[in-house]
C-alpha positions in Angstrom: -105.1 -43.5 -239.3 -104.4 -42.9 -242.9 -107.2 -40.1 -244.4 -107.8 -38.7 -247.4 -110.1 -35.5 -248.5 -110.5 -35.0 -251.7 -110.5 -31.4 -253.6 -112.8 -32.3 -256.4 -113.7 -30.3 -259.3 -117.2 -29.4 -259.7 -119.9 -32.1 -261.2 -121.6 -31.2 -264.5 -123.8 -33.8 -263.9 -124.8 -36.3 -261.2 -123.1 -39.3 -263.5 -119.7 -37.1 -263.3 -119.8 -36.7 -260.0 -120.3 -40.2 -259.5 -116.9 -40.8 -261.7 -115.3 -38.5 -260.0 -115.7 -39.9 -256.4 -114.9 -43.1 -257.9 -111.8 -41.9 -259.4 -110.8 -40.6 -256.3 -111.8 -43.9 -253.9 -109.3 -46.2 -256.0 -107.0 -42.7 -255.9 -107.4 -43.1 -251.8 -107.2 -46.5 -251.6 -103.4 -47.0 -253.4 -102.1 -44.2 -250.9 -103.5 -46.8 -248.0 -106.6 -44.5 -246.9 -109.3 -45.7 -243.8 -111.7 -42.9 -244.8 -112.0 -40.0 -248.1 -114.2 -37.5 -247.2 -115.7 -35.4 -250.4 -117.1 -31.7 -250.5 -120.2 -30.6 -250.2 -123.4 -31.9 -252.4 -121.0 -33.4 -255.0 -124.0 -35.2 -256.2 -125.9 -34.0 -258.0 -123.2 -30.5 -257.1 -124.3 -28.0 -255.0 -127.2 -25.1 -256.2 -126.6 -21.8 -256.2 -123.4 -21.1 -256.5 -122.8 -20.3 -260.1 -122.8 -23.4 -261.9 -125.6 -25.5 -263.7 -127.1 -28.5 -261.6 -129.7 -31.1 -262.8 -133.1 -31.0 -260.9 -133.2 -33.6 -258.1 -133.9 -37.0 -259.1 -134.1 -39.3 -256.2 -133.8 -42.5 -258.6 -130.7 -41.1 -259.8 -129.0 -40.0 -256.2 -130.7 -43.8 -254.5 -128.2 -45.5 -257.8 -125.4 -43.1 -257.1 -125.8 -44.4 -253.3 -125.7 -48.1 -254.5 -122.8 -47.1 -256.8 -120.6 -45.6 -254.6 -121.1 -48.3 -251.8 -119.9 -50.5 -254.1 -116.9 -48.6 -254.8 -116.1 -48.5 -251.0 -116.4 -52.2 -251.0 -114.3 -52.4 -253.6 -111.6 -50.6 -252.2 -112.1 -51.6 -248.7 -112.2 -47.9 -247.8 -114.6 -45.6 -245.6 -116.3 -42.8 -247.6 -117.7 -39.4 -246.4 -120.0 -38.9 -249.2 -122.5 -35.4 -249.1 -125.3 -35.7 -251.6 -128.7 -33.7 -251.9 -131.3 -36.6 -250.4 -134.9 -36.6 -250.4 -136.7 -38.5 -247.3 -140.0 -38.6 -245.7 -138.8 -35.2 -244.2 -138.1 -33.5 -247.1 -135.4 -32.4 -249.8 -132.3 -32.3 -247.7 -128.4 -31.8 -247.9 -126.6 -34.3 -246.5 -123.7 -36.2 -246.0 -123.7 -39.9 -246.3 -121.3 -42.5 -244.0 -120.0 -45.6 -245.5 -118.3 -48.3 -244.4 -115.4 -50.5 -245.9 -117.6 -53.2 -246.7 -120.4 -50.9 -248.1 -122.7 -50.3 -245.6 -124.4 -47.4 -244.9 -124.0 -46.6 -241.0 -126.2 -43.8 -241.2 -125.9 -40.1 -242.7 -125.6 -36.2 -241.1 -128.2 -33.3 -242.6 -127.2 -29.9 -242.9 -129.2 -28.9 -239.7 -128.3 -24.9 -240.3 -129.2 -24.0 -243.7 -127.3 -21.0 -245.5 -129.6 -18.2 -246.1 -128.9 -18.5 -249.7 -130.1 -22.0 -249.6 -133.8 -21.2 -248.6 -135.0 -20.9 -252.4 -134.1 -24.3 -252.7 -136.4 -25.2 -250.2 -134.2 -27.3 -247.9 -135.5 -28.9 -244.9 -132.8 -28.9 -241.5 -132.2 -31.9 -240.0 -133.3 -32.4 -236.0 -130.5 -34.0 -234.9 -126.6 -34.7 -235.0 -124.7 -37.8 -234.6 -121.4 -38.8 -233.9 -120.1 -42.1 -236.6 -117.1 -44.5 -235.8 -114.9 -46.4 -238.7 -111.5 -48.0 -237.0 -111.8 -46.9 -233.8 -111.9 -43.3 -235.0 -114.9 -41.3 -233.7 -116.0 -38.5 -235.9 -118.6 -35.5 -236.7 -120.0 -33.9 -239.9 -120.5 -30.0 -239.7 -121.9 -28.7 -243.6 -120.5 -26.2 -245.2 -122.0 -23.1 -243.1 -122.3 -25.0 -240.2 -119.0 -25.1 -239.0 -118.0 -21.5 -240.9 -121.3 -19.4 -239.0 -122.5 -22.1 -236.3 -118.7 -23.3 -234.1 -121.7 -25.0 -231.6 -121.7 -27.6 -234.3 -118.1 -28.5 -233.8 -118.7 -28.4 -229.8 -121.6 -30.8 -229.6 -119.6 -33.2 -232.0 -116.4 -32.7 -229.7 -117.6 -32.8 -226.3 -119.3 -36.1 -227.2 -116.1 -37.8 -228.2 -115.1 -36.7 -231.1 -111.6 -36.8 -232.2 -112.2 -35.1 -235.7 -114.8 -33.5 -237.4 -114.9 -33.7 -241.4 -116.7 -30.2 -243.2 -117.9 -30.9 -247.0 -118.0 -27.4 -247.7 -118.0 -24.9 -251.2 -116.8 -21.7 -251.1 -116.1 -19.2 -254.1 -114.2 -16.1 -254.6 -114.9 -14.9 -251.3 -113.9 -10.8 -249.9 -112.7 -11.9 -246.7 -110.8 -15.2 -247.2 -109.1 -14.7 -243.6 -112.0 -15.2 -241.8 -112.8 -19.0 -243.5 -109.0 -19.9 -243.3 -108.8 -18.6 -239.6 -111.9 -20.4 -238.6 -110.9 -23.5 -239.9 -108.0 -23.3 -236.9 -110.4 -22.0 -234.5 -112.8 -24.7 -234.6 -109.5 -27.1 -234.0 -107.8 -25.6 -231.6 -111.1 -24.4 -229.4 -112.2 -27.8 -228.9 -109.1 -29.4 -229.4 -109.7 -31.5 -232.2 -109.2 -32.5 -235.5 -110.8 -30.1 -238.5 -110.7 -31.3 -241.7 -112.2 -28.8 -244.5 -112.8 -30.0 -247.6 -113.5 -27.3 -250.9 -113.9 -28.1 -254.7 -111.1 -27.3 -256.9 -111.9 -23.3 -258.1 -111.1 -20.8 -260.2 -109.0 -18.0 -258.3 -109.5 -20.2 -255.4 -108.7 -18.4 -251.5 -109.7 -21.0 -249.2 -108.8 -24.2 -250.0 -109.1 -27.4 -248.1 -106.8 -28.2 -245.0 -106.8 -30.3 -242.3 -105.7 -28.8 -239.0 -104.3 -30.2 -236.2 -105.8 -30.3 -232.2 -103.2 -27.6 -231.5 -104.5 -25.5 -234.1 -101.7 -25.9 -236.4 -102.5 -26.2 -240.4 -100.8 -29.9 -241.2 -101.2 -29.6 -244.4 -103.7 -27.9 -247.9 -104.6 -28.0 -251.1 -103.4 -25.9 -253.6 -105.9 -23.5 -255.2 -107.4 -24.6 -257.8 -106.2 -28.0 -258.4 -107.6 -31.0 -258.2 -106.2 -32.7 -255.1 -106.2 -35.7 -253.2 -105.0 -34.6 -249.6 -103.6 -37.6 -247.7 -102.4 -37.7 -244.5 -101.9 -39.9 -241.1 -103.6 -38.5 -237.9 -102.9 -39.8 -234.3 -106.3 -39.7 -233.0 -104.6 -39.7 -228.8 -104.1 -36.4 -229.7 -107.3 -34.7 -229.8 -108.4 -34.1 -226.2 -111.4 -32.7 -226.4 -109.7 -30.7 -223.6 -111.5 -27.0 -224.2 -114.5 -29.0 -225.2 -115.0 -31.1 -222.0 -114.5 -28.1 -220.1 -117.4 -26.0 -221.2 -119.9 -25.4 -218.6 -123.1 -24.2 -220.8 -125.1 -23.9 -217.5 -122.9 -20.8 -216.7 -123.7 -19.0 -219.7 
């Protein structure tokens, strides 16, 4: 399967970031993608981190939501899209799972919340859930999820998943080892699929990559630069070995 993760630059607005996946579907699509996956909150753009974000509108994420389905169907392409969403729960970060034909099979919340996040007032999610498009069985970890929580990874993995996708943002960072060495550790200790996906940044040191079951880095984006990563996994080879193997009763 043909996939795609997109190293965006960073939404002034809601109604850019909505161009901006757009551009990037049809970009997708004419390289014969099943899935894109985007980084984290690129609508409205993530808080916190340095750049201006509109407050949360829920009429303008909900027509975002009904835009960008419509650009799947258009395409005939699976999208990974994370968004800020508010529910019955509360203001949430999540990431939305749609279909070729536009429908919405459900979405993943960022269940472990940076502590830098807790101003916003962002409420976890309770659960997690594995999605299918294609035959291709897949988890969402968020951002700090998969960097400071690898049981995120597990649960997706020893339930059958074959990849999991992380929308993620990080800056200009003092240890950019440890992000770019987890990335490989979260493949090759469930044996799996990790595809990382960061905006396009200034003086960029961790840049999005998809790594293979083994643990080897197939392929990443160059810093800074807006890229559309495309490439074609063989989902018979993630395992799951190291992942069905652990025994969490023996801990």
């Amino acid at each position: 399967m043909q996939i795609g993760l997109a190293q965006t630059p960073f939404p002034r607005s809601a109604a850019e970031g909505v161009a901006i996946v757009k551009r990037m579907i049809r970009q997708a699509a004419d390289r014969h993608c099943a899935l894109i996956c985007f980084p984290e909150s690129i609508i409205p753009g993530l808080r916190g981190v340095g750049f201006a974000v509109e407050p949360y509108d829920h009429a303008v994420q909900a027509s975002a939501l009904d835009d960008i389905q419509a650009a799947a169907r258009e395409a005939g392409i699976a999208v990974i899209l994370p968004m800020e969403w508010d529910d019955e729960t509360g203001l949430h970060l999540v990431a939305f799972v749609i279909s070729n034909t536009g429908e919405v099979l459900g979405y993943q919340i960022k269940n472990q919340i940076d502590p830098d996040e807790d101003q916003f007032g962002y409420v976890p999610g309770t659960g997690r859930q594995l999605f299918e498009i294609d035959g291709l069985t897949f988890g969402i970890v968020i951002c700090h999820e998969g960097w400071r929580y690898p049981e995120t990874v597990r649960w997706a993995a020893a339930r059958g998943a074959q990849i999991v996708f992380h929308p993620q943002f990080t800056g200009t960072v003092g240890n950019p080892e440890f992000y770019n060495g987890a990335m490989v550790c979260r493949s090759a200790e469930n044996n799996i699929y990790f595809a990382s996906v960061n905006y396009a940044l200034d003086g960029q040191q961790v840049t999005s990559s998809l790594i293979s079951p083994a643990g080897e880095r197939l392929c990443s984006a160059g810093s800074g630069a807006e890229e559309l990563l495309v490439y074609a996994i063989d989902p018979t080879q993630a395992t799951q070995l190291l992942a069905s193997r652990f025994q969490p009763h023996l801990l």
